[in-house]
N, C-alpha and C positions, 0 to 999 in steps of 0.2 A: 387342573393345576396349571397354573401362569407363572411368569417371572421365576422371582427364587423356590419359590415347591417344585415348578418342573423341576429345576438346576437340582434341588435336595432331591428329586425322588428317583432321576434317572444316573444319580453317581455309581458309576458301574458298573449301567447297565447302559450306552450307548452304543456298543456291538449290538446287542442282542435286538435294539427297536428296528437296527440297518439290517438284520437279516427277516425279524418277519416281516418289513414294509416290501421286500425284495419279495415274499412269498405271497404277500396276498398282493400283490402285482403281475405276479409270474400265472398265465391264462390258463394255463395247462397244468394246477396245481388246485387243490381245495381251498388250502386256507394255511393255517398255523397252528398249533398248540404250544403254548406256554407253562409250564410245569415247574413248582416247587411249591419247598411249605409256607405255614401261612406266613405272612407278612415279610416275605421275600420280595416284594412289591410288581407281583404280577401287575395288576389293577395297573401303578400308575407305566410302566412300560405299556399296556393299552391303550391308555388314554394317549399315550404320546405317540405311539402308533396311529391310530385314529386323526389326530389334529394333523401327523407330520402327511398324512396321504389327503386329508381335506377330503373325505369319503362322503359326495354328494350325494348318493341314494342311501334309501332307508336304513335304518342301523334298529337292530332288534335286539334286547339282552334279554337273557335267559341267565335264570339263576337254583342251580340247585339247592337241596337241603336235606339235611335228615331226617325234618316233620314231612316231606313232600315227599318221598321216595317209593311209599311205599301205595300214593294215590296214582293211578293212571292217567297222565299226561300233565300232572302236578306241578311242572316247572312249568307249561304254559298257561296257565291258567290268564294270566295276565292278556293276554290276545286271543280269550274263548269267550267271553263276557257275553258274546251278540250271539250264541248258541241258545237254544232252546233246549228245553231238560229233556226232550226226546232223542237230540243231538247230541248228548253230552258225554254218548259210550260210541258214538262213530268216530271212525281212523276218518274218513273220508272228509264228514264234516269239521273235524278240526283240521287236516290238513287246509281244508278250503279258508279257512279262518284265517290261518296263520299265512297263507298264502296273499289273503287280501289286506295283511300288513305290510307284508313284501311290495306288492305292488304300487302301491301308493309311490307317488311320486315318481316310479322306476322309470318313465318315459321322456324324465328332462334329466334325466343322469346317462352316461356312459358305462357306469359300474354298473355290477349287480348288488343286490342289496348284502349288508353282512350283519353275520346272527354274532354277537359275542355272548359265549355261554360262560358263567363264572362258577367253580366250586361244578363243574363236570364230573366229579367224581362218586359228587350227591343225585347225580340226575335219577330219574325214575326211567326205567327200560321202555317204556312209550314215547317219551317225550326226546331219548336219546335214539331208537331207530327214526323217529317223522323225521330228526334234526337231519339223520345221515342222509333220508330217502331226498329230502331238498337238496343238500348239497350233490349229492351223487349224481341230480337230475339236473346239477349246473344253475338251481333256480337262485342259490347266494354262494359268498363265500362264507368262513366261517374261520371265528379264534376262538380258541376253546383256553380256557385257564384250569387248571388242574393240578393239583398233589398228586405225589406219587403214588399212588393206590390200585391193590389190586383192583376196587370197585368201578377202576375208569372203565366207561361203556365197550363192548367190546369193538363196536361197532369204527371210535374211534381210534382203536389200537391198531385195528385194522387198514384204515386209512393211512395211518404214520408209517406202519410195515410195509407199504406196497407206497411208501415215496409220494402218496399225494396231500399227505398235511406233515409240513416242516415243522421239527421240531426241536423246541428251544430251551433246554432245563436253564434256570434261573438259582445259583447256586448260593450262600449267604457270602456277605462282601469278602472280601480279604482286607487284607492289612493296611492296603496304601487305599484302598478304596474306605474303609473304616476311618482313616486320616484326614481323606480330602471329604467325604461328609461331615466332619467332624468341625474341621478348619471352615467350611462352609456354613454351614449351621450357627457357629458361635462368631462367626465374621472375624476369625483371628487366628494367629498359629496356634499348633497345641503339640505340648510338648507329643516328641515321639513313644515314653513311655505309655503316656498319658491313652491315646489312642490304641497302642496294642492289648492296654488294660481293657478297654471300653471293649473292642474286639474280641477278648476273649472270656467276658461279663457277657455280650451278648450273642457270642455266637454268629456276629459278625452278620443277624436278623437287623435289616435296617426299620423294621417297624421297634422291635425294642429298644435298637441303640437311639432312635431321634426322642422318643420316651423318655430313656436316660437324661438322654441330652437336653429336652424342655424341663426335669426336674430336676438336673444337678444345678443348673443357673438361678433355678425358684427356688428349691432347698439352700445351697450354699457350699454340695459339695464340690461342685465346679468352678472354681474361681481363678479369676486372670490377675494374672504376676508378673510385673515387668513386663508387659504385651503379650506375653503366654498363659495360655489356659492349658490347667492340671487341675488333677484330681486332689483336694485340700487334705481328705480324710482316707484310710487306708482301703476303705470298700463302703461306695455307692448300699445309700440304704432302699430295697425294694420298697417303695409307697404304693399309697392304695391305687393310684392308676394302672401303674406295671402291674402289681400281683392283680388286678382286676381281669386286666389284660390277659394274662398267663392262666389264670384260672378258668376264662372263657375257651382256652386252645384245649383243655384236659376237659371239657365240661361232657365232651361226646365220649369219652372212654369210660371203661365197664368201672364193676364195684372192685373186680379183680385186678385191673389194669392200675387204677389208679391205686390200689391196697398194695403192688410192686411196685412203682414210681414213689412211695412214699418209703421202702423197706429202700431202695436205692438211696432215694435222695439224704438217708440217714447214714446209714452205713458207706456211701462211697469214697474211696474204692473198693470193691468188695468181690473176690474171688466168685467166678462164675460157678464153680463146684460149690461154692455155700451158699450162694441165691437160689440155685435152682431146691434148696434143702427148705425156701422161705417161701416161694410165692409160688403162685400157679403155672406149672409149663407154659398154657397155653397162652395164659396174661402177656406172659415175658416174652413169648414167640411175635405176639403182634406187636411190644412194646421196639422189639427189634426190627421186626419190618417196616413200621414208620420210621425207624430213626429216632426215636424216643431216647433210648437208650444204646451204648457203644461198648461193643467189647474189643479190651487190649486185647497184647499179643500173648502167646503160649511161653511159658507155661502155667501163670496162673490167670490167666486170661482175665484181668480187674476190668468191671463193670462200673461204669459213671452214667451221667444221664448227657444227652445231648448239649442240653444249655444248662450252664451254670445258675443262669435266674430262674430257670425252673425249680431247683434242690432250694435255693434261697424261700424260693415261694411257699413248697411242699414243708419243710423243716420248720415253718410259722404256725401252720396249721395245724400240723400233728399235736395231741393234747398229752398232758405228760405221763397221762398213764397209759395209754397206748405205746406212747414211745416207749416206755418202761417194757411194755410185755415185746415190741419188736426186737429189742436189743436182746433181749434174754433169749428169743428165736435166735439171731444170729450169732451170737457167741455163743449159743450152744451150737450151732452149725461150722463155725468157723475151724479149722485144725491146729493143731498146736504149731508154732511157726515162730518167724519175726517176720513182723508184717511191714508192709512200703511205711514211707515216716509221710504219706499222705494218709494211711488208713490208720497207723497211730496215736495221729496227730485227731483224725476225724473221732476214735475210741474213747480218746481222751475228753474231749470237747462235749461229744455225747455224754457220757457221765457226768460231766459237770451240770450239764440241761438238767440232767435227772435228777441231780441231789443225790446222787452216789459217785463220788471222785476218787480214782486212782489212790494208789498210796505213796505216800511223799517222795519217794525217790521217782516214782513213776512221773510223777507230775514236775519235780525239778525238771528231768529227762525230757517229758514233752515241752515246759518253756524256753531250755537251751533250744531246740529243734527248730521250735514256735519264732524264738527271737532271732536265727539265722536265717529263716525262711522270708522272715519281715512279716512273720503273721502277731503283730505286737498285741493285738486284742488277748488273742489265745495264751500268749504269754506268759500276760498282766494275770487273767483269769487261773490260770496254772498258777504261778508263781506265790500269788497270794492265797491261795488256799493248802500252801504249805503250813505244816501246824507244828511240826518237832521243832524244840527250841536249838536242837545241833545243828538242824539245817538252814536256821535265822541267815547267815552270810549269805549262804547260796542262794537264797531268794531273794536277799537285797540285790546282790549284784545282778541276777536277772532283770530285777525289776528298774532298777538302772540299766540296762545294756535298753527296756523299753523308752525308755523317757528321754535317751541316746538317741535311739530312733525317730522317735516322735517332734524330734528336736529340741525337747527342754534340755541343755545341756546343761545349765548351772547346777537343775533337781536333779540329776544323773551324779553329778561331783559330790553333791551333799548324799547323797545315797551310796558310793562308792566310798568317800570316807568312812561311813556311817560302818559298811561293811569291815574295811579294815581295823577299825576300833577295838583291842582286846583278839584281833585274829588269831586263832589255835589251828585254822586250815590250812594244808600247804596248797589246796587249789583254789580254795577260796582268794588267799595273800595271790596267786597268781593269777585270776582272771581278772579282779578286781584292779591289781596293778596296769594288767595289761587292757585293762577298759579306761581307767585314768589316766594313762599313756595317749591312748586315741584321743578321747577326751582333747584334749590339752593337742595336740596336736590340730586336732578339728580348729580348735581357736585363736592360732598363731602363738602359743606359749614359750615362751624364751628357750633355749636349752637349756639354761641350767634350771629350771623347772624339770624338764625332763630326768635329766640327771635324780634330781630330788627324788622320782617315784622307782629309778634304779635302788639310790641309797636305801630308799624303804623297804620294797623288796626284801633285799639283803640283809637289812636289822630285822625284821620278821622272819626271815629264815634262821639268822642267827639264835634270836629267841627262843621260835621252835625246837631246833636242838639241843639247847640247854635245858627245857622245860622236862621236868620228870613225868610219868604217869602220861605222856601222850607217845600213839604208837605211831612211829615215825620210821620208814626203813632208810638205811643210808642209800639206796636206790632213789628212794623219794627224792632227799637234799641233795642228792650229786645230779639227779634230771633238774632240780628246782636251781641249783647254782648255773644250770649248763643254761637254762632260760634269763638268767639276769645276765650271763657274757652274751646272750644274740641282742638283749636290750638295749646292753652298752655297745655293742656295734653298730646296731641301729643308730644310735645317738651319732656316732661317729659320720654314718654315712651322710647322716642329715646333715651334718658340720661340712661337708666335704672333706674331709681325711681320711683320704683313702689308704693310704699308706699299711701296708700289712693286713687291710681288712680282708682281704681273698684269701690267704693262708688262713686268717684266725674262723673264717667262715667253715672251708674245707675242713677244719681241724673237728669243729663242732655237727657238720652233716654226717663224719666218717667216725663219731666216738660213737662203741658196740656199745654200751649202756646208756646210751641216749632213746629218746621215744620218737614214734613218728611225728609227733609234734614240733619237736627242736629240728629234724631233720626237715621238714615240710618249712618254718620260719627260717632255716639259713639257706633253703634251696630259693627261696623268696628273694632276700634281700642278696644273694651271691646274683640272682639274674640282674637285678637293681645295678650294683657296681658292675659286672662284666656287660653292660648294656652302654654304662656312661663312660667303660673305659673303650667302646667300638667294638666290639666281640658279641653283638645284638644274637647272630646266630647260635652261639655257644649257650650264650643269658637267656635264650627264651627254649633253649632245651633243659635248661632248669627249673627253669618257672613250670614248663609243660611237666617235668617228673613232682612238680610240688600239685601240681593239678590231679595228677594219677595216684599221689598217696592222699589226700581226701576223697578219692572218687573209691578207694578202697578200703578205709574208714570208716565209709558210711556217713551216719550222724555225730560220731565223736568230734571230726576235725570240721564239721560242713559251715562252722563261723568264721571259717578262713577264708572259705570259696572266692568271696568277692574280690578280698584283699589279692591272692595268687592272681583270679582270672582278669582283674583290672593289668596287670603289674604283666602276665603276659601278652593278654590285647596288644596292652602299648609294644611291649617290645615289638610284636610283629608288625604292625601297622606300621609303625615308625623305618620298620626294617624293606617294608615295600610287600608283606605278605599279606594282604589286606583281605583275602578269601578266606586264609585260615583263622584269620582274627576273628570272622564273621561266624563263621563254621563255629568255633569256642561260643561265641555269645548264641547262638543258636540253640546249642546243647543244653547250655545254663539256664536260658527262659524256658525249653522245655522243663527242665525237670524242676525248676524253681517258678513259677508264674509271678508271686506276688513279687518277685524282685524284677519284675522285668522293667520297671521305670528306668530302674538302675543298671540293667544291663542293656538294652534301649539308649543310655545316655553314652553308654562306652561305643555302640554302634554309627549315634553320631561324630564322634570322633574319628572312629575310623576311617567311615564317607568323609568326616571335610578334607581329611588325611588326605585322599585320594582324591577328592573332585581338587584339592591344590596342586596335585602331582599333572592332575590332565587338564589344567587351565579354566577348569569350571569356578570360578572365583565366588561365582554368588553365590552357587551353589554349598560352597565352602563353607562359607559365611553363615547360610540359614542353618548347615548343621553345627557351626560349633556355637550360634548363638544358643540353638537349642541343647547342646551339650553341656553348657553353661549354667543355664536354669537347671538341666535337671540333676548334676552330679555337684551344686553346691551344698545341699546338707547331707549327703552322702559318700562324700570325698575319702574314698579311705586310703588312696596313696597320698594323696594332696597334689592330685595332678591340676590346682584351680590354677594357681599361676602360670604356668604354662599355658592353658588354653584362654587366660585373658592376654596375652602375648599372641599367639594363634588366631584368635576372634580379630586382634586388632588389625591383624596387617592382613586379614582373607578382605574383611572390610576396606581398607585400603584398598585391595587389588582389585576388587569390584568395583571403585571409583564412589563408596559410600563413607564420606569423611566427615560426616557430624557424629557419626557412630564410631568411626574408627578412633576419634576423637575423644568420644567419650570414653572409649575402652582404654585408653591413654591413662585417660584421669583415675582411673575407676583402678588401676594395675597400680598406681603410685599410691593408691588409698589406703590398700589392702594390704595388710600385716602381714610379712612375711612368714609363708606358709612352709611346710613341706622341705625337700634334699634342698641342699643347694645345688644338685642337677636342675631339679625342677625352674629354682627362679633363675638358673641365670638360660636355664630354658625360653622363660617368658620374656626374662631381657633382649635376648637375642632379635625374637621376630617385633617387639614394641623399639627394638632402635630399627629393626628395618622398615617396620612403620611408619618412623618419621624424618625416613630416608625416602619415602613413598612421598609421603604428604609435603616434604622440602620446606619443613617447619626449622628444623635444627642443624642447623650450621654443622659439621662435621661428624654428622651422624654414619657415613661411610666408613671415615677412619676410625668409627668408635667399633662396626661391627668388626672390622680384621682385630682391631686391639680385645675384645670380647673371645675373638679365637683365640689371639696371644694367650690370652690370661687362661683359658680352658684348656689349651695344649698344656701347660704348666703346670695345670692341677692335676693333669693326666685323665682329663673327661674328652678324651679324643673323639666320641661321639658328638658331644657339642663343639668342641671345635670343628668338626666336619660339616656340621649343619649352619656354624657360622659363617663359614666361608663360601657353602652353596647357595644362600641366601645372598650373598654377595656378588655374586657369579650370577644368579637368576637377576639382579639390578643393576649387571653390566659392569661389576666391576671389574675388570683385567689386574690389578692390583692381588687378587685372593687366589693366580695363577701358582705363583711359587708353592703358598704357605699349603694349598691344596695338596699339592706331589708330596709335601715332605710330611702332611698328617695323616692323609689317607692310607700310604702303603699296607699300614697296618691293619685294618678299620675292616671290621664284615661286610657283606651283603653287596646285593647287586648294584643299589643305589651309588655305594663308595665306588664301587668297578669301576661305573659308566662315569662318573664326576671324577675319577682319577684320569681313566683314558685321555678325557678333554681335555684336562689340565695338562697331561701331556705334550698332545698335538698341536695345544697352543702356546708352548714354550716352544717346541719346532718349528712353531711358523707351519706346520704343517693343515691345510684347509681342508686337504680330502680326508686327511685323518679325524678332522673335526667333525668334518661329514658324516663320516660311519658311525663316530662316538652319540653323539647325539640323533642319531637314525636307531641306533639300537637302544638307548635309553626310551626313544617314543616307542618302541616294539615293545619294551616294560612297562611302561603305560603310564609314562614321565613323558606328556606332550608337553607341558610349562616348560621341563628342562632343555628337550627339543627344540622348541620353538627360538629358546635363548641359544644355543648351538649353532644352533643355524643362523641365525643371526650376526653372530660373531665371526663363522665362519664366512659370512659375505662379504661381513666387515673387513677382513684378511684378503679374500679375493678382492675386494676393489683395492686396496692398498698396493694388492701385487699386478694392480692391470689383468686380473682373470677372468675377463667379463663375458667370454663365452660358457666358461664353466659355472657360473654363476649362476645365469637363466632359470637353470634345472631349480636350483636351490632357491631362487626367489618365490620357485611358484610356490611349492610347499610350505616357504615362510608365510604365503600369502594368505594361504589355505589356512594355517592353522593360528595365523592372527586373524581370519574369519570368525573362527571356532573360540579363540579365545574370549573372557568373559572379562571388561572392565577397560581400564587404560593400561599403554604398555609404557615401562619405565623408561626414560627421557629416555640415557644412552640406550638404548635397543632400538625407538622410534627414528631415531634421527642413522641408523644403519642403510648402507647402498653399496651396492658392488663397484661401482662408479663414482668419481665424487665429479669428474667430468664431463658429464653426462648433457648432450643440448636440451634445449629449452623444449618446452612441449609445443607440436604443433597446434595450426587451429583445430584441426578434429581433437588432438584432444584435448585443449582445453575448453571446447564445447562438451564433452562427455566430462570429466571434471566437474562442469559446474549444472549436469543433471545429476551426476550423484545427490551433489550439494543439497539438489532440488528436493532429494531422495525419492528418483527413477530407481525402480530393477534393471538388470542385465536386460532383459525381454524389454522391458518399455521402451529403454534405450537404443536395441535396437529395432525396433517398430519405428521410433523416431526418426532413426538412421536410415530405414531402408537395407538394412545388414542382416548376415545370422549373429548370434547370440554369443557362436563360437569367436566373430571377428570381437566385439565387443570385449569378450574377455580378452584377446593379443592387447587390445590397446590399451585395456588397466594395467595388464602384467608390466608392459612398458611404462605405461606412467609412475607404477607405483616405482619401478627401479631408477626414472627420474629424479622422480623427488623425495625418494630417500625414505618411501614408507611401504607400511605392511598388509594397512585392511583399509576399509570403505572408511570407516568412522575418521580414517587417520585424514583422509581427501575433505570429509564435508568440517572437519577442525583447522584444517590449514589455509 
């Protein structure tokens, strides 16, 4: 393997080539073994081994089998050929055989010769003692490639226990290694759900995932969007090369083994105590010791199979009358219970295979489930195979909430009308509403549209109360009226009129005939307003209690999940808790996978969130571009404008202005979405954009006046962020309005942007000092770096230019680290404005940077240590009035 195959085959495995080329180097050691299952890509980490050492004597491979095992010296047959059939049962004359492969050539090499044995585990006990009796006698080294098996030779077990073969388990990829093969492979970015999906389809086996990957781009379900590759369709279809593939890994397991691999792959998850009621002890005991199979935790300890394309493969095969008689095994094994809404959901699915389906509420009950989970296939499938004509709504509106998903939104509207037509349901009139709601929001819909699906709402409640003959409790219509006031709040908030909406919220969390539904929608949008009015910490202890009433719900509230944990994420992130934001989407992709695009897209927010905080500006960039792609047809706050606001100016600050450009354009295209937090969210960093880019003539004075108007509205969290934004681009102007918006305003972020603004109306420079010292300790180096900056600015004004020194270097430092260009007023900062002119030394080191010398070359040139080198940039740079290298070789 050359060029780009090496590059695809060693992705995350470049430790592991550095540590055996270090063993089979190392004189006073045997060799190496290499261990994992199959298509973990032993093989191509040998070969790379092998090329990177350039192993000029003999190289011998040896290869076990399962047809060879049980022949005496079966794996070498291949170097016995020159034996004679009277020779063919002597130890002596094959050792001599094999010996006179060895030696060939061994007298113009320095090495000794190396045996690579593959599939060690298949060896046959003849062919695995000669291997040991040669290495043991120093006559090669030896790599041995092996699965984890008890049948590994004992000989070499032996070896690894006493320290003289190193040993290197080769584990399947992880997540960011599952990425960068991914973004490799397809020569592009890929979204980050995109990849964690791939990763947890494959199990993170890079022989199956590159698989995937050759036939998502030949099929059509891998396709690139706007320079991003995603997954187009909801789940990768196994074709006959993978299931070929897959098939061939089970082809060695018994008739018992695979007759439990196929009762798993149907039934999982499935309680450990009703498996072992289905298959063979012993099957399941080996199916456990490869790794085939994985059991949860206690107490019902659920059974899944290792790889998920394995169940895909297995569940193709099975014929349907078989499956028929497995199912009937395990539901009669299974206990009477509520089972996970994975094994449910798996229950449900299965019957439908079979042509024996749930009965209609069952199957309603699985499509809500199905359509929360974003399992829309199963949904569709459930849903229409409702048959009672009482139930006709509730399946419309399911089958709209899929084509919602799917992104047909217009077929979703016409089906959610369809649903509301003639309504008699009071839950039907309210999911229906509240899917037409989303709806219409997804598409930038006027308010007073909105408004409209309230009025409706309410005429269909009224209806139903007047109508005779339907049973209707006054509970029902007093929870059904308490969901049209969170509607119309909603609406409000969206308007920004805020005015009274925290009373009428509280009023509706704390009424005792309310359901955890109304309480979970106004703990929602209560975080919503006490977040825009600066109260982040208060807000996102609400949103967290809206989190814990669907996590105790169950399946009833789980079509909220995303809405709450989007709407928390933000707040925390926003608020500088960026761990517990992660920890939240952490939770959620475990216990939801299919949603993980979507909570994957919340994750890149959070990172760019934070690579902005700590000056990593590209960084920034790459996630919220990727954020972009992947939370537009999934937008359930409507946080799109904002992060085209966000994308624009990371862009900018990375010094990438055709795109920051674009993103301009592209924010002024797009129909006003979402709160009016949200856009004048996005407005905020798209004027400091083109405060970056020095396209728009007063775009400085437009961000304080954008505070103005947000302090007004009483969104004192976006007035804070306006002002910081201002402050990060040097403006001294956003000092006052800062002290007098922040007092109020949570989190540590306001603390530390208060402090400054402080000690910069005192004129005080060591106070600025500290302020932005501790802001970089919270892991706000951008805000630091600007701190500090300003605080030099101060000190040269006041003649403090011994004090300064300190504070240059650190500026200096961390405009190294920083990522992009720095904005004029920062660049043009010196402790000194009187400062002499540079001498010749350094204006000969000056113009090697220019040259683009290192510190080291430069001083090699010099005749210097590296240490005097740095004095004399540190000096130069407080010269001339700048920060990092890039600033020398631009001036």
């Amino acid at each position: 393997m050359t060029g780009m195959g090496a590059a695809i085959g060693l992705v995350g495995r470049e430790r592991h080539v550095r540590e055996i080329v270090a063993a089979l180097d190392d004189a006073s050691g045997f060799g190496a073994m290499i261990i994992g299952e199959a298509g973990v890509g032993k093989t191509a980490v040998a070969r790379a081994v092998v090329e990177h050492l350039r192993w000029s004597a003999p190289v011998l491979r040896v290869t076990g089998g399962s047809s060879l095992r049980n022949i005496p010296f079966g794996a070498l047959a291949p170097y016995l050929h020159t034996l004679s059939v009277a020779d063919a049962d002597s130890p002596v004359a094959i050792l001599r055989a094999v010996m006179s492969h060895l030696s060939a050539e061994r007298a113009r090499s320095q090495r000794p010769p190396l045996i690579i044995v593959d599939d060690a585990h298949e060896l046959d006990a003849g062919s695995s003692a000669l291997l040991a009796q040669l290495v043991s006698a120093r006559r090669a080294k030896i790599l041995v490639l092996t699965r984890a098996s008890p049948t590994l030779p004992p000989e070499f077990v032996a070896f690894s226990t006493d320290g003289l073969l190193a040993r290197s388990e080769l584990h399947p990829l992880g997540v960011e290694a599952v990425a960068e093969l991914c973004a490799t492979v397809l020569n592009g970015p890929v979204l980050t759900g995109t990849s964690h999906t791939l990763a947890l389809m494959t199990g993170g086996n890079p022989m199956f995932l590159l698989t995937v990957l050759e036939q998502g781009r030949t099929e059509g379900y891998l396709e690139q969007r706007n320079g991003f590759w995603r997954l187009s369709d909801e789940q990768p279809v196994v074709h006959v090369r993978l299931g070929d593939l897959i098939r061939s890994q089970l082809r060695a397991r018994s008739k018992d083994e695979v007759e439990a691999l196929e009762v798993v792959a149907l039934a999982e998850p499935i309680a450990l105590d009703a498996l072992v009621h289905c298959v063979d002890a012993v099957a399941l005991k080996s199916l456990r010791d490869d790794r085939l199979v994985t059991v949860g935790p206690a107490p019902d300890q659920p059974v899944s199979l290792e790889h998920p394309l394995y169940g895909e493969v297995l569940r193709s095969q099975v014929p349907v009358a078989r499956s028929l008689e497995i199912r009937r095994r395990v539901l009669a094994a299974l206990e009477p219970g509520t089972p996970s809404l994975n094994a449910f959901l798996r229950t449900v699915s299965w019957g439908l295979d079979c042509g024996v389906p749930a009965d209609d509420r069952t199957l309603l009950r699985a499509a809500a489930v199905a359509n929360a989970l974003r399992d829309h296939g199963l949904a569709l499938r459930a849903a229409r195979a409702v048959s009672a004509p009482g139930l006709h709504g509730h399946a419309l509106t399911e089958i709209a909430r899929v084509q919602a998903g799917r992104g047909n939104v217009g077929y979703a509207q016409e089906l959610v009308g369809e649903a509301l037509r003639g309504c008699t349901d009071l839950r039907v009139a309210k999911d229906a509403t509240l899917l037409s709601f989303e709806l219409k929001l997804r598409t930038g819909a006027p308010y007073a549209d909105l408004r409209d699906d309230v009025d409706r709402w309410r005429s269909l409640i009224a209806t139903l109360d007047l109508r005779d003959g339907l049973r209707v409790t006054e509970d029902a219509l007093f929870r059904a009226r308490l969901g049209i006031r969170l509607l119309e709040t909603h609406v409000l908030i969206l308007e920004g009129h805020l005015e009274g909406v925290e009373e009428e919220l509280r009023d509706i969390i704390a009424e005792p005939r309310g359901s955890a539904e109304t309480r979970l929608g106004g703990l929602v949008l209560l975080a919503e307003v006490l977040g825009s009015m600066g109260r982040s910490v208060e807000g996102s202890t609400c949103s967290g209690e809206a989190l814990a009433i669907i996590e105790a719900e169950g399946a009833t509230l789980l079509g909220y999940r995303e809405f709450a944990a989007a709407r928390h994420v933000l707040l925390l992130a926003t608020s500088g808790r960026a761990a517990e934001a992660k920890a939240v989407l952490q939770t959620c992709s475990r216990a939801h996978p299919r949603s993980i695009v979507y909570f994957a897209g919340w994750g890149d927010v959070v990172d760019g969130i934070g690579a902005l905080r700590a000056g990593h500006n590209r960084q920034a960039r790459d996630h919220f571009l990727l954020a972009l792609e992947a939370l537009q047809e999934s937008d359930v706050i409507q946080v799109m404008t904002l992060l085209l606001g966000l994308a624009a100016y990371a862009c900018a600050l990375a010094g990438d202005t055709p795109r920051a450009e674009a993103l301009m354009v592209e924010f002024e295209r797009t129909p006003g979405r979402g709160s009016r937090s949200m856009r004048l969210g996005g407005r905020i960093f798209l004027t400091a954009t083109a405060v970056l880019l020095g396209e728009t003539p007063g775009a400085r004075a437009d961000l304080l006046s954008i505070a103005a108007t947000a302090e007004k509205e009483g969104l004192k969290e976006l007035a804070g962020t306006a002002l910081h934004v201002s402050l990060l681009l040097g403006d001294l102007g956003a000092v006052s309005p800062i002290i007098r918006v922040l007092e109020s305003v949570e989190g540590s972020g306001a603390s530390d942007l208060l402090d400054l603004a402080l000690a910069a109306r005192a004129k005080n420079a060591e106070a600025m000092v500290s302020a932005a010292t501790i802001a970089g300790e919270h892991g706000n180096t951008a805000f630091e770096f600007v701190g500090l900056s300003l605080a030099l600015q101060l000190m040269g004004e006041q003649g403090a230019t011994r004090q300064a020194r300190s504070i240059q270097r650190r500026v200096v430092t961390l405009g190294e680290q920083r990522e992009g260009p720095v904005p004029t007023p920062l660049a043009s900062v010196s402790p000194a404005a009187s400062t002499p002119r540079l001498t010749p030394t350094e204006r000969r080191i000056v113009d090697l940077v220019r040259e683009g010398y290192s510190n080291r070359e430069i001083a090699d040139a010099k005749s210097v240590s590296v240490r005097t080198v740095e004095g004399h940039l540190y000096r130069i740079f407080a010269k001339l009035g700048v920060n990092r290298r890039e600033d020398l070789r631009d001036s």
